[in-house]
Backbone as a printed PyTorch tensor [residue, N CA C, xyz], in Angstrom:
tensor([[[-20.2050, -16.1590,   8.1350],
         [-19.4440, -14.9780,   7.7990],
         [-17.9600, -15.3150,   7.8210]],

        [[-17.1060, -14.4070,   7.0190],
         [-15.8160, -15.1310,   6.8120],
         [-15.2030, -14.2380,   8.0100]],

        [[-13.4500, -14.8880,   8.0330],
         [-12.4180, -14.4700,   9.1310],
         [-11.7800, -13.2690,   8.9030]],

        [[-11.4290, -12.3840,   9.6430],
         [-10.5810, -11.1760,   9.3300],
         [ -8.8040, -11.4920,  10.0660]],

        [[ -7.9440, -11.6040,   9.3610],
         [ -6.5640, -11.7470,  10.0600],
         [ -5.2200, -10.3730,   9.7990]],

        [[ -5.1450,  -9.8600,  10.6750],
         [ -3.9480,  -8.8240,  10.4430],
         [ -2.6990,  -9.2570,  10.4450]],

        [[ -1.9420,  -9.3660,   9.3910],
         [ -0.0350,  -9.7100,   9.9800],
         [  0.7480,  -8.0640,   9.8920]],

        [[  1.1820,  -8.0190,  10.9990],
         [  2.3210,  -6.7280,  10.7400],
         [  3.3560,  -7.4010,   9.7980]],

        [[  3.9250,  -6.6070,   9.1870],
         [  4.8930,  -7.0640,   8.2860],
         [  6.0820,  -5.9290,   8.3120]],

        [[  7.1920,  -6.3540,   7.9450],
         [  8.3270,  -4.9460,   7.6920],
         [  8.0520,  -5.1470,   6.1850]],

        [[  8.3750,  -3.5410,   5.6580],
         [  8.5740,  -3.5950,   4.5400],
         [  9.2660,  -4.6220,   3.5060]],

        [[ 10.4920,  -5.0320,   3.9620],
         [ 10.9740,  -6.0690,   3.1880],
         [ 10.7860,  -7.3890,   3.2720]],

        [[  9.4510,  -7.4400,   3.5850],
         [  8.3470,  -9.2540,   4.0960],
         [  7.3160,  -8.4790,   2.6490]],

        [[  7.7400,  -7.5780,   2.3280],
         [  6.2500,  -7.1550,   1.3630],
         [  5.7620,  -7.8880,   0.0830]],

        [[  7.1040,  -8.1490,  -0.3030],
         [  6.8340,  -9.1200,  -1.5990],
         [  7.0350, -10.5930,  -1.4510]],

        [[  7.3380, -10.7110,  -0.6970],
         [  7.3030, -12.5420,  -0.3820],
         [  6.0150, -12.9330,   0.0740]],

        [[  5.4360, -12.2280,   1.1960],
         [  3.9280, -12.2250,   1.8460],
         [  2.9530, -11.9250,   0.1910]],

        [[  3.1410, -11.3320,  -0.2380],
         [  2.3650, -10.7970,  -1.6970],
         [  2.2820, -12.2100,  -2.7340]],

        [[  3.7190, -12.4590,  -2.6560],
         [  3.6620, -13.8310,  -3.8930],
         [  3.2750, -14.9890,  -2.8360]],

        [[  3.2000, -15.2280,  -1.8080],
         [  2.6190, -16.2000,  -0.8330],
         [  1.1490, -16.1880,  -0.9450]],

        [[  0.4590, -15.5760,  -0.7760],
         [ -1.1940, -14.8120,  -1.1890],
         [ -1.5470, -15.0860,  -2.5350]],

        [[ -0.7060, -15.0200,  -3.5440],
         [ -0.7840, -14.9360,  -4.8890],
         [ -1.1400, -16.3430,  -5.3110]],

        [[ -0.2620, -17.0550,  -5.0540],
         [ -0.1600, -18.6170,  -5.0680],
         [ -1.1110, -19.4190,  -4.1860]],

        [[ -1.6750, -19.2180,  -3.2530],
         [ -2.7920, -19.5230,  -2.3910],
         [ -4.0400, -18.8400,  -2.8610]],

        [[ -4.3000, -18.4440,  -4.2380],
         [ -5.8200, -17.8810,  -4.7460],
         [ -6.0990, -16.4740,  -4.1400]],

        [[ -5.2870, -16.3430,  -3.2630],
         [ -6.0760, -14.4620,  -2.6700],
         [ -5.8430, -13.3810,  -4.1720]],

        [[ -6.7360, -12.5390,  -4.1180],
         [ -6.8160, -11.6990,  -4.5640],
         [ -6.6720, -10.1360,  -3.8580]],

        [[ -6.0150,  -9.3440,  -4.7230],
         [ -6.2050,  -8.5680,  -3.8250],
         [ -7.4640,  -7.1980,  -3.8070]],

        [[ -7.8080,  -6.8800,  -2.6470],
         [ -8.8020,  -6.0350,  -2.1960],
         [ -8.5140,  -4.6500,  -2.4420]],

        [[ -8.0280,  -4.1190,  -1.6780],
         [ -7.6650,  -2.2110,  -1.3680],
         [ -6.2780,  -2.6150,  -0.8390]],

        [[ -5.8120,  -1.1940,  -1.2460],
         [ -4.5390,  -1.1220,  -0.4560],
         [ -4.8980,   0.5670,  -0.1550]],

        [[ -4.6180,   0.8770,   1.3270],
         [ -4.9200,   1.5320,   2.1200],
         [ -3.8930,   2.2680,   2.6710]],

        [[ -4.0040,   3.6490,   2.7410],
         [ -2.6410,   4.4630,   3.4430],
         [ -3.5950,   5.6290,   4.5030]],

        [[ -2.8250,   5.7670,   5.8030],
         [ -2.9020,   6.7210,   7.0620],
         [ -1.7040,   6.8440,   7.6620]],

        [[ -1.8260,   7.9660,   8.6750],
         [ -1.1150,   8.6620,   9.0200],
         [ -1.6340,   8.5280,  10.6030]],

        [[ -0.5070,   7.3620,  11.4870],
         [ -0.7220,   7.2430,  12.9080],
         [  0.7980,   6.8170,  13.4040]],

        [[  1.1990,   7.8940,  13.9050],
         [  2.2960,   8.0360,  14.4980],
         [  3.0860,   6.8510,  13.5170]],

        [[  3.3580,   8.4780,  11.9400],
         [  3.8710,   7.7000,  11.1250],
         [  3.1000,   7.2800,   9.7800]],

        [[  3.4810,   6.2740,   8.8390],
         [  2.7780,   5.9600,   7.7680],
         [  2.3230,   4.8550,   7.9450]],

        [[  0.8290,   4.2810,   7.7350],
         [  0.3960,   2.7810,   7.9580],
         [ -0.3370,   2.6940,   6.6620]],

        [[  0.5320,   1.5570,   5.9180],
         [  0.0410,   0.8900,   4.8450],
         [ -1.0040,  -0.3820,   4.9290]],

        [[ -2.0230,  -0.6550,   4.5480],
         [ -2.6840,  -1.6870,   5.0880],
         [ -3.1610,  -2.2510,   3.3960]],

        [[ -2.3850,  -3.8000,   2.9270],
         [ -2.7760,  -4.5470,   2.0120],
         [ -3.7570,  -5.3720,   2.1660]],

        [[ -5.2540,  -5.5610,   1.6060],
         [ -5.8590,  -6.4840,   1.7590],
         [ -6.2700,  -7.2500,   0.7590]],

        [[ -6.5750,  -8.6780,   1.0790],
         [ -6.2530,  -9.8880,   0.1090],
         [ -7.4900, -10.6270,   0.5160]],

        [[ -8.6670, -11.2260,  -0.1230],
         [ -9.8510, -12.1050,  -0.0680],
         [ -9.0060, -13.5210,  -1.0170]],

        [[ -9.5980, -14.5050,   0.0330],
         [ -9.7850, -15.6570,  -0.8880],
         [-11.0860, -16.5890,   0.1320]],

        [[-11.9580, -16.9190,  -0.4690],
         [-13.2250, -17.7870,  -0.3050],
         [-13.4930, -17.0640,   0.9890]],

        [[-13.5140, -15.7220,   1.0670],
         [-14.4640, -15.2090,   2.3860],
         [-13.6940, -14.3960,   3.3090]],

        [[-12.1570, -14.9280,   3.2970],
         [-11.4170, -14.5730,   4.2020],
         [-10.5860, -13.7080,   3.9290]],

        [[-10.7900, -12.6570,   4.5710],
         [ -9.8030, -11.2980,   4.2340],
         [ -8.4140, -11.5280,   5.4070]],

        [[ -7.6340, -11.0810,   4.8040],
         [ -6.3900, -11.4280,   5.5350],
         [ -5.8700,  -9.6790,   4.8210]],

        [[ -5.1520,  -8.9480,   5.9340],
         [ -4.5850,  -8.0550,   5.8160],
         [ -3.0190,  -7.6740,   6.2130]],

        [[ -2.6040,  -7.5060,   5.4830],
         [ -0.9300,  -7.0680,   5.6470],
         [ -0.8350,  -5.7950,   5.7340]],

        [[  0.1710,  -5.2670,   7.0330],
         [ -0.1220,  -3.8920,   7.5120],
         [  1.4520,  -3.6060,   7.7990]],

        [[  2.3490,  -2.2850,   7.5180],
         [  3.4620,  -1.9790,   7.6540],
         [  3.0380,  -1.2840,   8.0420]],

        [[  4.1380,   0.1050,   9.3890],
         [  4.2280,   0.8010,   9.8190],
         [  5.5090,   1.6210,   9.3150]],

        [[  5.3840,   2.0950,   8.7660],
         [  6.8430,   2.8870,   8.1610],
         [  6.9070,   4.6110,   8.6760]],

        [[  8.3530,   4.8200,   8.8390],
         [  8.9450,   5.9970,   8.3460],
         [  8.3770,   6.6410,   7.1670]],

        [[  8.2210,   8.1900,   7.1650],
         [  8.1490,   9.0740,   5.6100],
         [  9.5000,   8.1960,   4.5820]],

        [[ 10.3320,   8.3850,   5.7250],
         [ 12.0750,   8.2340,   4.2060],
         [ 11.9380,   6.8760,   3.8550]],

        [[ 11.1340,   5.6730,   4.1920],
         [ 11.1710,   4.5310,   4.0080],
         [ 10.7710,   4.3670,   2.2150]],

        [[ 11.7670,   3.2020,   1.8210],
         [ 11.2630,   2.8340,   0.5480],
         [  9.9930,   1.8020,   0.3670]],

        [[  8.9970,   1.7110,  -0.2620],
         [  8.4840,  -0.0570,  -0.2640],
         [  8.4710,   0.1270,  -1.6860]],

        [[  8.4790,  -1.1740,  -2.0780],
         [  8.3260,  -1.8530,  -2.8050],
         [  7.2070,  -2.0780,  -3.7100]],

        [[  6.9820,  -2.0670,  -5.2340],
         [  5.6620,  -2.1550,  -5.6790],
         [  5.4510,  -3.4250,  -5.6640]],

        [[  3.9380,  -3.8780,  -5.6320],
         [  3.5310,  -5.1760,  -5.9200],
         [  2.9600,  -5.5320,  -7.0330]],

        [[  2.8880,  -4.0240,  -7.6650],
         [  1.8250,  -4.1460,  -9.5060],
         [  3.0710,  -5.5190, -10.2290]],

        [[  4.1230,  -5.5180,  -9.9030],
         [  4.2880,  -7.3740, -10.2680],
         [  4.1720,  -8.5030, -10.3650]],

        [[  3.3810,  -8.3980,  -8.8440],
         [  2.3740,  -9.5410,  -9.2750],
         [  1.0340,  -9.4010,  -8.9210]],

        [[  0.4940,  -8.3530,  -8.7860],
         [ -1.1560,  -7.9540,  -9.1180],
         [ -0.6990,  -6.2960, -10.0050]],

        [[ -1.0150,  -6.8740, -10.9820],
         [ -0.5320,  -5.7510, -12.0820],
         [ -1.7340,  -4.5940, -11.7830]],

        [[ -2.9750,  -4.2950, -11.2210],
         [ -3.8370,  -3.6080, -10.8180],
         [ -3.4290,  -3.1760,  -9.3820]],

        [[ -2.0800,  -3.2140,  -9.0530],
         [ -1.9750,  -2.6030,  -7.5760],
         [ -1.3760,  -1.2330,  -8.3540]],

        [[ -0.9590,  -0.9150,  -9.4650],
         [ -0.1700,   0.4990,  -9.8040],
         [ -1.0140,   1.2440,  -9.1970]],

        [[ -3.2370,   1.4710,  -9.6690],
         [ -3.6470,   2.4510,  -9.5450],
         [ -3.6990,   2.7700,  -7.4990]],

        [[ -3.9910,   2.1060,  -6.8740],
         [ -3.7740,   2.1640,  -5.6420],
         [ -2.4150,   2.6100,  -5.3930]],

        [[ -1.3150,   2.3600,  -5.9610],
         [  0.1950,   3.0140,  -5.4020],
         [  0.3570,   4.7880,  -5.9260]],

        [[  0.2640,   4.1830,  -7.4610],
         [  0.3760,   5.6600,  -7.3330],
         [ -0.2980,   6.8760,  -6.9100]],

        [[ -2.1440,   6.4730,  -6.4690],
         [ -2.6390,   7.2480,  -5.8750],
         [ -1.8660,   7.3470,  -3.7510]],

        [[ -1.5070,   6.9220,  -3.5840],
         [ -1.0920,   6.6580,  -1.8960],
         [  0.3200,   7.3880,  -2.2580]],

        [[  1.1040,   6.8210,  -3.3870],
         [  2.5470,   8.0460,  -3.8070],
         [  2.4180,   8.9770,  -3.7970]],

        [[  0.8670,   9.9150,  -4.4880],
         [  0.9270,  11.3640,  -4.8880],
         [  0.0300,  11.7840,  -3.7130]],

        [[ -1.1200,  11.3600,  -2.8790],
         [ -1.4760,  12.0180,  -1.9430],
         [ -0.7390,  11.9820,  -0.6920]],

        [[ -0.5480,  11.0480,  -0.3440],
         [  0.4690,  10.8730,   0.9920],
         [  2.1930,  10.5440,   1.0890]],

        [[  2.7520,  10.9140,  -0.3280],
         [  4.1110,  11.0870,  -0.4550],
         [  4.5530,   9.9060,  -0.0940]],

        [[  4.2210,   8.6410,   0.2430],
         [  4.8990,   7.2130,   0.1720],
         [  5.9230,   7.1220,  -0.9250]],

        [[  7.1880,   6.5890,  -0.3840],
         [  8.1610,   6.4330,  -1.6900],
         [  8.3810,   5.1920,  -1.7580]],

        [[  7.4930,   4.8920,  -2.8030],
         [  6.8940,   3.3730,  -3.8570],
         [  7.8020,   3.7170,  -5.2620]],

        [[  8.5490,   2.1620,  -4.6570],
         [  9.6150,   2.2170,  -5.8220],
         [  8.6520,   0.9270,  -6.8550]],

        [[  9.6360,   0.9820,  -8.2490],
         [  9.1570,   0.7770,  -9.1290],
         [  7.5540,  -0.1500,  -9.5260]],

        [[  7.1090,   0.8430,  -9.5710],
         [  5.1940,   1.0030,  -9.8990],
         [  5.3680,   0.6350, -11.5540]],

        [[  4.7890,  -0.3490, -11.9290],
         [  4.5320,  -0.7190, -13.3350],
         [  3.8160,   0.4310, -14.1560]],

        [[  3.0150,   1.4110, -13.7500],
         [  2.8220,   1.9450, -14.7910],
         [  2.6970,   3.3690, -13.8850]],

        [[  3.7040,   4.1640, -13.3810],
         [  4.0820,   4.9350, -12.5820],
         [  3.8970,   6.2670, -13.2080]],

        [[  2.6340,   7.1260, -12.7250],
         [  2.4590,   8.6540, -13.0980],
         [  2.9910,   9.7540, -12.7320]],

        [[  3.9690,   9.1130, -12.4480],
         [  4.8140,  10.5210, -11.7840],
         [  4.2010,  11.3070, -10.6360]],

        [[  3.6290,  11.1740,  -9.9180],
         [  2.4840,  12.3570,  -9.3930],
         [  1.6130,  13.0380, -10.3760]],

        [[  1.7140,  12.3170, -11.2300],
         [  0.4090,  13.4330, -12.2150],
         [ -0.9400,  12.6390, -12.4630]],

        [[ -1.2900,  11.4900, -11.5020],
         [ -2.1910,  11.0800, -11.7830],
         [ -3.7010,  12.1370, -11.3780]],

        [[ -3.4320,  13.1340, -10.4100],
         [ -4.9510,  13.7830,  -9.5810],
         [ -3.9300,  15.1680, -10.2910]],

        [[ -5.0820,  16.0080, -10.8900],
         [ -4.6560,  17.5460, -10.6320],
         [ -5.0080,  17.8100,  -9.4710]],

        [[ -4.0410,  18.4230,  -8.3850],
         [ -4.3130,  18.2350,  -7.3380],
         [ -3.2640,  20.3560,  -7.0160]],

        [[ -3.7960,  20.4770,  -6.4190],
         [ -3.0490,  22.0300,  -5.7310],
         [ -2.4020,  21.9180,  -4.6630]],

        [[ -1.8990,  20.7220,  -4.0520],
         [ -1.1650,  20.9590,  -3.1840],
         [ -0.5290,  19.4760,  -3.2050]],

        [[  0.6100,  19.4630,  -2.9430],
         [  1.1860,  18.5310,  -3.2930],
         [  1.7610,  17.7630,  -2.3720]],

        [[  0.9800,  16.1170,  -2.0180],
         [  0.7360,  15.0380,  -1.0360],
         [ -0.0200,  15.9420,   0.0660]],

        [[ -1.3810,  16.0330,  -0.2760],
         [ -2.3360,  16.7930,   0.5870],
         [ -2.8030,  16.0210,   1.5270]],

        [[ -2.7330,  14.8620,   1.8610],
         [ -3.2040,  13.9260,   2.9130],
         [ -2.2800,  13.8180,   3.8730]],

        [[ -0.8220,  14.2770,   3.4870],
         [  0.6690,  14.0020,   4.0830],
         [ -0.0530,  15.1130,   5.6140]],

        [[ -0.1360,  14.1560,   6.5340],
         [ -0.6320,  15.3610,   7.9050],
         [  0.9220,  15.1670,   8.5760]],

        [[  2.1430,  14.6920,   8.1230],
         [  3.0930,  14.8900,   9.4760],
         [  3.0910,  16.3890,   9.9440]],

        [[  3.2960,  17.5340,   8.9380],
         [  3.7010,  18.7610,   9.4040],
         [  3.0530,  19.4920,  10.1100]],

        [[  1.5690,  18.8760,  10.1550],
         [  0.4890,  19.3610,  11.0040],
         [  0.7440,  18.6160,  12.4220]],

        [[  1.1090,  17.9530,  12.2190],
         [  1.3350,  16.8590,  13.5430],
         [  2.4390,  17.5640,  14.2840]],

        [[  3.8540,  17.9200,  13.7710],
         [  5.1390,  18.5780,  14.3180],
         [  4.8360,  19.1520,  15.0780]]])
């Protein structure tokens, strides 16, 4: 069975760690958003078995960074984590504005205000 490895990362390790992965054969898996004291982004990347995961802890006001630059299939994962949980994911290659989900309430997963 293969290895599981977590790196915390700050946001601005996001795209260097991304093109590091890229160049070493990983692919990437899911990219994952919750709400634990705060926003936790969790990137995951397979290569020959081994999942390796990159995990930020951010602020709501925090910017990150898109990675659909160099996994051009990370847009649909961003902009869904942009429009349900209000992450502010700067430039997304093929960026829906929030109009990807008809959705009635707008960033419905966003639990801080329930949390306050």
């Amino acid at each position: 069975m293969g290895q599981q490895k977590l790196d915390i990362i700050s946001p601005n390790e996001l795209l260097d760690n991304t093109m590091r992965l890229k160049n070493a054969g990983y692919r990437l898996v899911a990219i994952s958003c919750t709400f634990k004291n705060g926003i936790e982004l969790t990137y995951s990347f397979d290569e020959s078995f081994e999942l390796l995961n990159l995990r930020l802890n951010i602020d709501a006001d925090v910017e990150i960074e898109s990675i659909s630059c160099i996994y051009p299939y990370a847009f649909l994962y961003e902009n869904e984590i942009k429009e349900l949980f209000g992450v502010n994911i700067q430039n997304i290659s093929v960026d829906f504005n929030n109009n990807l989900y008809k959705i009635a309430v707008k960033t419905p997963f966003n639990t801080k205000e329930e949390n306050e």
